[in-house]
C-alpha positions as CSV (number, residue, x, y, z in Angstrom):
1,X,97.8,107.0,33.8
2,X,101.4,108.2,32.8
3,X,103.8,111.0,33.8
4,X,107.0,112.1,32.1
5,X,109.7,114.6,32.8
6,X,112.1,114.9,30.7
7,X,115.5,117.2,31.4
8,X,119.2,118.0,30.4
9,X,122.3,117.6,32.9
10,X,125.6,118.9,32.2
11,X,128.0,116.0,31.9
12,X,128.7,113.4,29.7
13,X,126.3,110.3,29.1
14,X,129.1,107.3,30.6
15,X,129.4,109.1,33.9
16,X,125.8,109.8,34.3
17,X,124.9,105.4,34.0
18,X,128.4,105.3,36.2
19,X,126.7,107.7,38.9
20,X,122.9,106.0,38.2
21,X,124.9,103.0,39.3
22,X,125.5,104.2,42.6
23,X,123.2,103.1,45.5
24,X,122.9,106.5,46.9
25,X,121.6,107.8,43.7
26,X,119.0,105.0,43.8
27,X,117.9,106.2,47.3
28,X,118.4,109.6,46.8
29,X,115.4,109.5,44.1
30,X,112.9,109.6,47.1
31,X,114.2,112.3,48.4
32,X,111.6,112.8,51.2
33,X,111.2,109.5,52.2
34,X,113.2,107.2,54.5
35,X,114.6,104.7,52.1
36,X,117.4,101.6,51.7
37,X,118.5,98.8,49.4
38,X,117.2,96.0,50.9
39,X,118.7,93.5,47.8
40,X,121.1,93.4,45.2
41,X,120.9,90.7,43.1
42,X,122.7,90.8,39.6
43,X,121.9,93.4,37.7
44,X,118.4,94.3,40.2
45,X,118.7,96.3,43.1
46,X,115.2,96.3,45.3
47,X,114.7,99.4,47.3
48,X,112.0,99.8,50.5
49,X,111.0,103.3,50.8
50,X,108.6,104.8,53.8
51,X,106.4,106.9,52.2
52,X,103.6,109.5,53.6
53,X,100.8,110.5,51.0
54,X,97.2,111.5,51.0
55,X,97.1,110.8,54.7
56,X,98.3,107.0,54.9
57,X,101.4,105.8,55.8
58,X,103.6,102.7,54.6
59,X,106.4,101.0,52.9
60,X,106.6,101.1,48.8
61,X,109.3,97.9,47.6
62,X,110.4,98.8,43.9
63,X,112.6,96.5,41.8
64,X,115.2,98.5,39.9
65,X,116.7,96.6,36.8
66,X,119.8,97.6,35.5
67,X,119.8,97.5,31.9
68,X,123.0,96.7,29.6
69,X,122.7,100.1,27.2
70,X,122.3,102.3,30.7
71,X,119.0,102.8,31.2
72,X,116.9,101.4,34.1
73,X,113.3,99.8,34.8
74,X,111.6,99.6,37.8
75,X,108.5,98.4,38.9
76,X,106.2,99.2,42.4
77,X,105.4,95.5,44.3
78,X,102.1,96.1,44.5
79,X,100.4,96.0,48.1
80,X,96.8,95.8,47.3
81,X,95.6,99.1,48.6
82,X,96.3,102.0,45.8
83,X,97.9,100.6,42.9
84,X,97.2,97.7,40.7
85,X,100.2,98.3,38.7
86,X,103.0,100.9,38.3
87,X,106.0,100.9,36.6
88,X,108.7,103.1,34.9
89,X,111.7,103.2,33.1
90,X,115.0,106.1,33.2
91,X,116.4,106.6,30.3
92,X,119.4,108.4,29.3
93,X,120.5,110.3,25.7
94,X,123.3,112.4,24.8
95,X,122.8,115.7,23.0
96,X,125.1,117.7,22.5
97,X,128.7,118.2,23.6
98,X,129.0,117.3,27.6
99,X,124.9,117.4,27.8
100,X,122.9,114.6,28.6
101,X,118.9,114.5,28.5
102,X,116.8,112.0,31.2
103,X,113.7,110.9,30.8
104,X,111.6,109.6,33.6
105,X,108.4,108.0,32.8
106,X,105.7,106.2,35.3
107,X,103.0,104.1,33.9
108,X,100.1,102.5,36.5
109,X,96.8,101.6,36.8
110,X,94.7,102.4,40.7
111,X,92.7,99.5,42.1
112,X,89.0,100.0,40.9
113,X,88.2,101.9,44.1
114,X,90.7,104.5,43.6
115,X,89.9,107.3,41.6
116,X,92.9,108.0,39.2
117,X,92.7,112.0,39.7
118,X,93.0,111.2,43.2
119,X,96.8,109.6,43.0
120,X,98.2,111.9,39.6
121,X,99.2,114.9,41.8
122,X,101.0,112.9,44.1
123,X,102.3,110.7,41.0
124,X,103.6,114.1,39.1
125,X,105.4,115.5,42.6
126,X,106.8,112.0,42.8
127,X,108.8,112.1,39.3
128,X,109.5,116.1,39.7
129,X,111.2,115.0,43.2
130,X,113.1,112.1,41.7
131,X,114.0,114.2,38.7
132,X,115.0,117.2,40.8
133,X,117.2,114.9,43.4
134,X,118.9,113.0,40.0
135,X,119.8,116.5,38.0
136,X,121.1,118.1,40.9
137,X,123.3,114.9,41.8
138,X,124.9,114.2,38.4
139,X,125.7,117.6,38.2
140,X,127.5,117.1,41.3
141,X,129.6,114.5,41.2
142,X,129.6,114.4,36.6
């Protein structure tokens, strides 16, 4: 399964890896969760964030790597119960004068028990949220 949302900012492309940089931008991308850097190592940053969906509770770790033309890759440690893999990159291009387009893709695979249908929704809110949360602070501080 694999969800992308792709979107402009105003701003120039330099500022926006300078603000993607920041560790409250990282956080901030799950919005409606209670999240924190729990390691910075080099250019990896690994986030725990306490998530509520489809009537469980837990904690989801993601490894965020920091890559050297801007973009990032992360990747869900997976627990065992819903996913078998997930992962994702942010990406940034410039078009146009002082515009910048992101693109925000997740990639995974459910355990066999899991019904894929079951988890898109959520998946899909998940990347509107973090897109949503990212335009709205680039265009803050860009």
């Amino acid at each position: 399964m694999r969800v992308r949302k792709r979107f402009e900012v105003a701003g120039n492309r330099d500022r926006a890896v300078e603000i993607l940089d920041q560790d409250d931008t990282l956080t901030g991308l799950f919005p409606d969760n209670e999240t924190r850097i729990v390691e910075k190592d080099g250019d990896r940053k690994t986030i725990v964030s306490h998530y509520r969906v489809l009537g469980q509770e837990g904690d989801a770790t993601f490894h965020f790597d920091f890559l050297m033309d801007g973009s990032i890759r992360f990747h869900k440690v997976c627990d065992g119960r819903v996913w078998r893999e997930l992962r994702g990159e942010l990406s940034l291009e410039e078009c146009g004068e002082e515009r910048v387009r992101i693109c925000i893709e997740m990639e995974g695979s459910t355990k066999s028990l899991v019904p894929e249908f079951t988890i898109k929704g959520p998946m899909q809110d998940q990347v509107e949220q973090m897109s949503l949360a990212l335009k709205q602070r680039i265009e803050s501080l860009g």
